[in-house]
N, C-alpha and C positions, 0 to 999 in steps of 0.2 A: 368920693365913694361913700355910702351908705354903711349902716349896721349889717356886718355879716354875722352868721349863726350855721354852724355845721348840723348838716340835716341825718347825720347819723344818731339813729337811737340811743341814748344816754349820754352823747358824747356834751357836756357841757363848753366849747371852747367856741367862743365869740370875739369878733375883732375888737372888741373893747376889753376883755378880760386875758388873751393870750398871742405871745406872739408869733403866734401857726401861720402860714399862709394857709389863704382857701384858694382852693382851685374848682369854676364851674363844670359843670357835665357836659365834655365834647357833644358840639352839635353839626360839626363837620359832613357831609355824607360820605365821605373817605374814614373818618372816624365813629362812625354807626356802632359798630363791631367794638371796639373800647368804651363806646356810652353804654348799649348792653352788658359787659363785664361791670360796669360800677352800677350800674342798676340791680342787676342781680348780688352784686358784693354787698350793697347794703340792706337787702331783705326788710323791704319797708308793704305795707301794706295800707288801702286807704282803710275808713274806718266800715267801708261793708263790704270789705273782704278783698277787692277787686286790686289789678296790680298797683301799685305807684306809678306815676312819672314824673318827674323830678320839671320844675317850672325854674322860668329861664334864672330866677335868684337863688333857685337851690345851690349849694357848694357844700364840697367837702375839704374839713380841713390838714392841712399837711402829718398830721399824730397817724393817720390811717395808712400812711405810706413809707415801705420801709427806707429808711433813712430821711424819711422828711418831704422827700421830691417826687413829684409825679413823671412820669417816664410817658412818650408816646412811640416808644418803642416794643411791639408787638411781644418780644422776647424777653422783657424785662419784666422782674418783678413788683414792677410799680408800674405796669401799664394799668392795672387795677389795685383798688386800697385794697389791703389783706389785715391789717390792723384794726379789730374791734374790741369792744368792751364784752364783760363776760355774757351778758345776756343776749349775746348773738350765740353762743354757746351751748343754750338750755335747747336740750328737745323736746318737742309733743309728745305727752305723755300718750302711748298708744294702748287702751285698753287692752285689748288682746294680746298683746305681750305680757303684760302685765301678768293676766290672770295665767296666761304660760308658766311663766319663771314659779308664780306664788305654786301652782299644780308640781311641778319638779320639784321643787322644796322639798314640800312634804311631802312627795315619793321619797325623795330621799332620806325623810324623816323618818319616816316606814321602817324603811328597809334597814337605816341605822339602829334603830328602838327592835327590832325585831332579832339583830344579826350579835346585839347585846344580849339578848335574852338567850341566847343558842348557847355562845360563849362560856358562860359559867361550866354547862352541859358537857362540852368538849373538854374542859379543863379536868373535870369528874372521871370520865371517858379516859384521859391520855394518861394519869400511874396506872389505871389499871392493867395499863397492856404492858406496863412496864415489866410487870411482877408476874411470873410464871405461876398457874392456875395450878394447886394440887398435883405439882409434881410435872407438869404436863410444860415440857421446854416450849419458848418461844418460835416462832415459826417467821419465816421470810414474808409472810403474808401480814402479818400483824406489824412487823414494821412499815410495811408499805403504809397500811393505814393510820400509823401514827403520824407519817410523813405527811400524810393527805388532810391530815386532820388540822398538824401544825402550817402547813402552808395555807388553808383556808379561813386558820384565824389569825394569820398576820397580816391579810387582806384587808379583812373587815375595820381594821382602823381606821 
């Protein structure tokens, strides 16, 4: 047997440098449905954009599978590799989300710059309701709005 080379992206491990087994891509037509799953497990693309299909030397090596072994049992978790390197990981960066999150940011940037500048204001505002005006007792109403005043700015945190 030949020089094998695992055909997952980054994965360096070749029959000359590890002791992996490789296992090729079921070509069974009872096993259709599991060639599918490792086709799509490995998320390869040609170079103009069009899907893969893995030729009849393609293999992958045993690191992608857990515990080592491929399974052709439908129910197992090694009937498909699940095992990649991180850059199976990275997503497309999608412009418009993007410019989403950046927009809500600074909404909230807003809203916090703004809800600081109040603050001081309310602090100003709450002795003085403490302190009876010229004689003139406090009233049930003015502690209401102390309360309203203090529960409004312990939100803004």
């Amino acid at each position: 047997m030949g020089h094998q080379s695992c055909c997952v992206v980054d994965c360096k491990n070749t029959s000359r440098n590890s002791n992996c087994k490789f296992y090729k891509f079921p070509v069974a037509k009872w096993k259709l449905n599991q060639r599918k799953k490792w086709i799509t497990a490995v998320k390869r693309q040609n170079i103009d954009g069009s899907l893969w299909s893995p030729k009849p030397m393609d293999v992958i090596c045993s690191e992608h599978f857990i515990g080592g072994e491929k399974s052709d049992v439908e129910s197992s978790p090694n009937y498909a590799p699940t095992i990649f390197p991180s850059v199976y990981r990275r997503r497309k960066v999608n412009e418009s989300t993007v410019l989403s999150r950046h927009k809500r940011f600074m909404d909230r940037r807003i809203i916090k710059k703004s809800t600081a500048e109040i603050d001081p204001v309310m602090n100003i505002i709450e002795p003085l309701k403490d302190e009876p005006r010229s004689g003139r007792p406090s009233t049930s109403n003015n502690d209401d709005i102390k309360l309203a005043i203090r529960q409004d700015s312990s939100q803004t945190c």
